[in-house]
N, C-alpha and C positions, 0 to 999 in steps of 0.2 A: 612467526605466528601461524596455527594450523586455523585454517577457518571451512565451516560446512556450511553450505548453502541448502540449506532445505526448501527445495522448492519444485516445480514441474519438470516432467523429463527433459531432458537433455536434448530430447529430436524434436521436442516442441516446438525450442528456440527458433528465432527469428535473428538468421546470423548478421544481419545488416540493421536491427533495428530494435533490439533486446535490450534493456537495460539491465540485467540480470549477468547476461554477459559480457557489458561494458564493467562492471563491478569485478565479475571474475578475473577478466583481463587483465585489471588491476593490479589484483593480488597474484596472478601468476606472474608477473614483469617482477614484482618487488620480492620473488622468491617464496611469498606464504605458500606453506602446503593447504591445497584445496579440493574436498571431497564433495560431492554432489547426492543428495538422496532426496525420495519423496517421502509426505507422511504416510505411503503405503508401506514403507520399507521400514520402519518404527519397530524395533522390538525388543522385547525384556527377559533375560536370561540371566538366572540366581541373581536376579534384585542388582543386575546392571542395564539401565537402557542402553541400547546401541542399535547402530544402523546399516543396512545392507547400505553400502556405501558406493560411487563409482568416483574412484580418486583419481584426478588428473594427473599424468606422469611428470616429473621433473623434466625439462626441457631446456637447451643450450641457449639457443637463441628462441624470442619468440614475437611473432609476426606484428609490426604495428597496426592492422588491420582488423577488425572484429572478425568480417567474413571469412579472411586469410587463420584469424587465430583459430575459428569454430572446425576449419577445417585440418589445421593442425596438430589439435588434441588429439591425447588418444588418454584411454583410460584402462582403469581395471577394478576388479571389484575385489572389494575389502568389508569385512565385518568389522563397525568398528566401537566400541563404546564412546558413547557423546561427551562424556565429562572430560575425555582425553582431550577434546578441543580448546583452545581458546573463544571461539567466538562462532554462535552459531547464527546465521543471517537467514533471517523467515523473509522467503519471497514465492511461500504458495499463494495461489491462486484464490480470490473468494470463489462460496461461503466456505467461513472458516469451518475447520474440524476439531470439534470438542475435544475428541479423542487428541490428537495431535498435540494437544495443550497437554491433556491427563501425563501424556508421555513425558514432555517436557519439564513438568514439573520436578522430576527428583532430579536435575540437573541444574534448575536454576541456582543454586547459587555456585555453582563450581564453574559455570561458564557464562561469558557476556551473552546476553540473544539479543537480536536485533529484527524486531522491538520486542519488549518485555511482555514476558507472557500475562499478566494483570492488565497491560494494555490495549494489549489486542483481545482480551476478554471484551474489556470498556466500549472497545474503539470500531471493531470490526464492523460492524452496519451503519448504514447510514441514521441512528438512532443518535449516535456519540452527537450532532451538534446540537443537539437539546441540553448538555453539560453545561457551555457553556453563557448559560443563562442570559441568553437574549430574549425578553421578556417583549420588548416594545419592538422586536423586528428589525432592528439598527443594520445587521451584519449577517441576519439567515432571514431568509424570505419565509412568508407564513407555509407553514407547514403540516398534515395531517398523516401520521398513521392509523390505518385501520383494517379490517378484514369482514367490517358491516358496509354492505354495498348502501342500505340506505343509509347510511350518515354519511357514507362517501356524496350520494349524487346530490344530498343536501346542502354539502358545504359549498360542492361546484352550482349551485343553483344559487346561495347564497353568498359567492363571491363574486366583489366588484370589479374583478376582471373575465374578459372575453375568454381570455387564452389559459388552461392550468395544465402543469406537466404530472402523468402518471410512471411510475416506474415500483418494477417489484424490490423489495426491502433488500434483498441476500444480489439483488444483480451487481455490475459490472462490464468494466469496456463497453457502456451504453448501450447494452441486452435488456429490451426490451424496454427501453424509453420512448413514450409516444407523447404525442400533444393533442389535447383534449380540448373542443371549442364548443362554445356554447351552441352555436348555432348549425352544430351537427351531433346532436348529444339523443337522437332516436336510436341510437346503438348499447350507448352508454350502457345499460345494465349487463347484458350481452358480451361486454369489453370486460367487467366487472367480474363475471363469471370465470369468463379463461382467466384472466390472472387471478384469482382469488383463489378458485375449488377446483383442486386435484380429483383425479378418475379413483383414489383411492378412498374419496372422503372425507381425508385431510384438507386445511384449509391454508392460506398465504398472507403474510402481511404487502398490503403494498402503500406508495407513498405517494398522496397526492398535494404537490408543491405550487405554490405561487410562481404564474410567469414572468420572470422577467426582462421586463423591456429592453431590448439590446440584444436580446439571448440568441435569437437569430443570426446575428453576426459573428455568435460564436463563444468561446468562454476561455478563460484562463487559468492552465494549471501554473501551479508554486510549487515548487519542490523545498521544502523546509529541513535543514538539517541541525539538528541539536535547537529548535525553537527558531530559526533565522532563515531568512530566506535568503538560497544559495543559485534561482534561477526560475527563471517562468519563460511561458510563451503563450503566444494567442493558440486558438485552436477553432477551427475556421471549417464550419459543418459543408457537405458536400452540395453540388446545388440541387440534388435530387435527396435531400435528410437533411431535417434539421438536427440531428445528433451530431454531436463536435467531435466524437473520440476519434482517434486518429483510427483505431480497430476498426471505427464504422463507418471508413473513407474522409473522415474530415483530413483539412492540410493544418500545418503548422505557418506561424509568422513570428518575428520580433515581437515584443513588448516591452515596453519597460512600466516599472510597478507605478502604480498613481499612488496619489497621499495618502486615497480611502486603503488601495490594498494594503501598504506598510502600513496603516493604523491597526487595521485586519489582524492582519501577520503579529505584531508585535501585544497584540490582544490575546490571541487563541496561544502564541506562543510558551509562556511560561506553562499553561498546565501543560501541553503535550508533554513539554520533558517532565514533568511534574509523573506524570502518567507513564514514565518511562519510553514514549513513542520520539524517537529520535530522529527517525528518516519517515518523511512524512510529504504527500503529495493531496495538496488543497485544490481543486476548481471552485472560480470566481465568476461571478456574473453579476456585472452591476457593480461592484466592491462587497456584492453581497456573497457569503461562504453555503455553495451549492453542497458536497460532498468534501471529506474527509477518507481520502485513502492509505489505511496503514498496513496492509500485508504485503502489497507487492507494487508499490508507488512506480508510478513510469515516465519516462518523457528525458531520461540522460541524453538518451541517442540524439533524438531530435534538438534539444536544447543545446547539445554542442556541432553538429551539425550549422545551426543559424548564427551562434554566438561564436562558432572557431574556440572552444574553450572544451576543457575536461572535466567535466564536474563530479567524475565519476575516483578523480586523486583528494579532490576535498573530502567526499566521505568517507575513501580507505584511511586517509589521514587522521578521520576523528575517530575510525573503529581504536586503529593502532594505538592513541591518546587515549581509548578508553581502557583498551588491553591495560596497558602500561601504568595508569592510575590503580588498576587491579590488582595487576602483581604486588606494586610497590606498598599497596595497603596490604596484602598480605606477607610482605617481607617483614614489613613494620611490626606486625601483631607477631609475628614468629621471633622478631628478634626482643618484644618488652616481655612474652612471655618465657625464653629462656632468661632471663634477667631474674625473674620474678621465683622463679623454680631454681635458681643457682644461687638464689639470695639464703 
């Protein structure tokens, strides 16, 4: 299996704590060839997409170590057309790029993407849990987008809670989430402004959420693979932030799922795969579904870390299953349509 990882440079990585390169590692141990590009590197020559690529070299042995493996690679760069792959794995960085999908497109159906590019159309902001047609609030907490400061400071004036959380629509790794109290709300418009109205004129959506109780102790990512959850953990804000991301000094802890979250899970599940979103990372608060992360879900490292486990051979295992479904549907069709032409 050849597989390209389309996702942030390489020097990016976090060689102790990547999930990105717990995947990779993967695939280099089990022999797939494995090239690396960003969506900068994207490019179309006589109506082929392909990618400045940097392909990991074939190696004899290879380090059981992340750290040990990030520093044993060595690479080289290759031009390479993307349809030649078997399976390309999106794990850029939000906000997504449009562009990056345009590319992708005349590729789709000659290779697997993981996740499908209609999905990650859908799914990319935190807009995607409003699909799910929680009407009465059961499983997402009350929810507002907007980019009118006065319906914003309306709604926080007329919610029956003290405590509401702001964050901008396109963030991540808990960039730029704060807690909003009523009883210090002389700023309020002033807060409003910086995140809303760019120096260029242009304007911002941001999301002003229901707090919920508990949230201070912290919140729960799922890692959901193919609709099923394959692993969680608490995620435990720092004692100077209430933000839980691990990016924004939170710790991690054991958990195990409550009734509410398998109810959760087994809810939301069928459309994700429905949607084509495969590998997918949910945070929980309350049993209630905070965010939906599908471009570059995180929390391998950690989760096998506390658990002693690899969660990172269950997802190579279901890409390979899905490779393999692919081919054989296309052996199938190539072999009823010789039948059919020899008839």
């Amino acid at each position: 299996m050849n597989i390209c990882f389309l996702m942030y440079p390489w020097e990016q990585i976090d060689p102790e704590n990547d999930t990105s390169l717990a995947l990779i590692h993967e695939c280099v141990k089990r022999k797939h060839g494995v090239a690396l590009c960003t969506p900068a590197n994207l490019t179309i020559r006589n109506s082929v997409t392909s990618a400045a690529c940097k392909v990991i070299n074939r190696m004899e042995k290879t380090s059981s170590s992340l750290k040990g493996f990030y520093k044993q690679v060595t690479l080289r760069e290759e031009m390479l057309p993307l349809a030649g792959f078997d399976v390309i794995f999106m794990r850029a960085n939000p906000p997504l790029d449009p562009l990056m999908l345009n590319f992708l497109d005349s590729v789709k159906d000659d290779v697997l993407i993981i996740n499908s590019l209609q999905g990650l159309r859908e799914a990319n902001n935190k807009l995607y849990t409003a699909a799910f047609g929680d009407s009465h609030n059961n499983i997402i907490p009350v929810t507002h987008v907007s980019k009118n400061k006065d319906y914003l400071v309306r709604q926080i004036d007329e919610s029956a809670s003290e405590k509401m959380i702001l964050k901008p629509l396109n963030g991540f790794g808990g960039s730029g989430v704060i807690l909003i109290e009523k009883s210090a709300m002389s700023n309020i418009k002033s807060l409003l402004d910086f995140y809303i109205t760019n120096s260029d004129g242009t304007s911002n959506y941001v999301i002003l959420q229901e707090y919920i109780e508990g949230a201070e102790k912290g919140d729960i990512r799922i890692l959901l693979l193919n609709g099923e959850p394959i692993g969680a953990m608490k995620r435990v804000p720092g004692s100077d932030d209430h933000r839980s991301n691990v990016a924004a000094g939170g710790t991690v802890a054991r958990h195990s799922l409550s009734k509410e979250e398998k109810a959760l899970c087994k809810q939301i599940g069928p459309k994700l795969v429905k949607d084509g979103l495969f590998f997918v990372g949910i945070d929980v608060i309350g049993g209630k579904l905070v965010e939906v992360n599908v471009m570059s879900p995180g929390g391998i490292t950690y989760m096998n870390k506390v658990y002693k486990t690899k969660l990172q051979v269950k997802v190579i295992d279901f890409i390979e299953s899905k490779v393999l479904d692919k081919l054989q549907a296309f052996e199938r069709r190539s072999r009823l349509r010789s039948e059919v032409e020899n008839a």
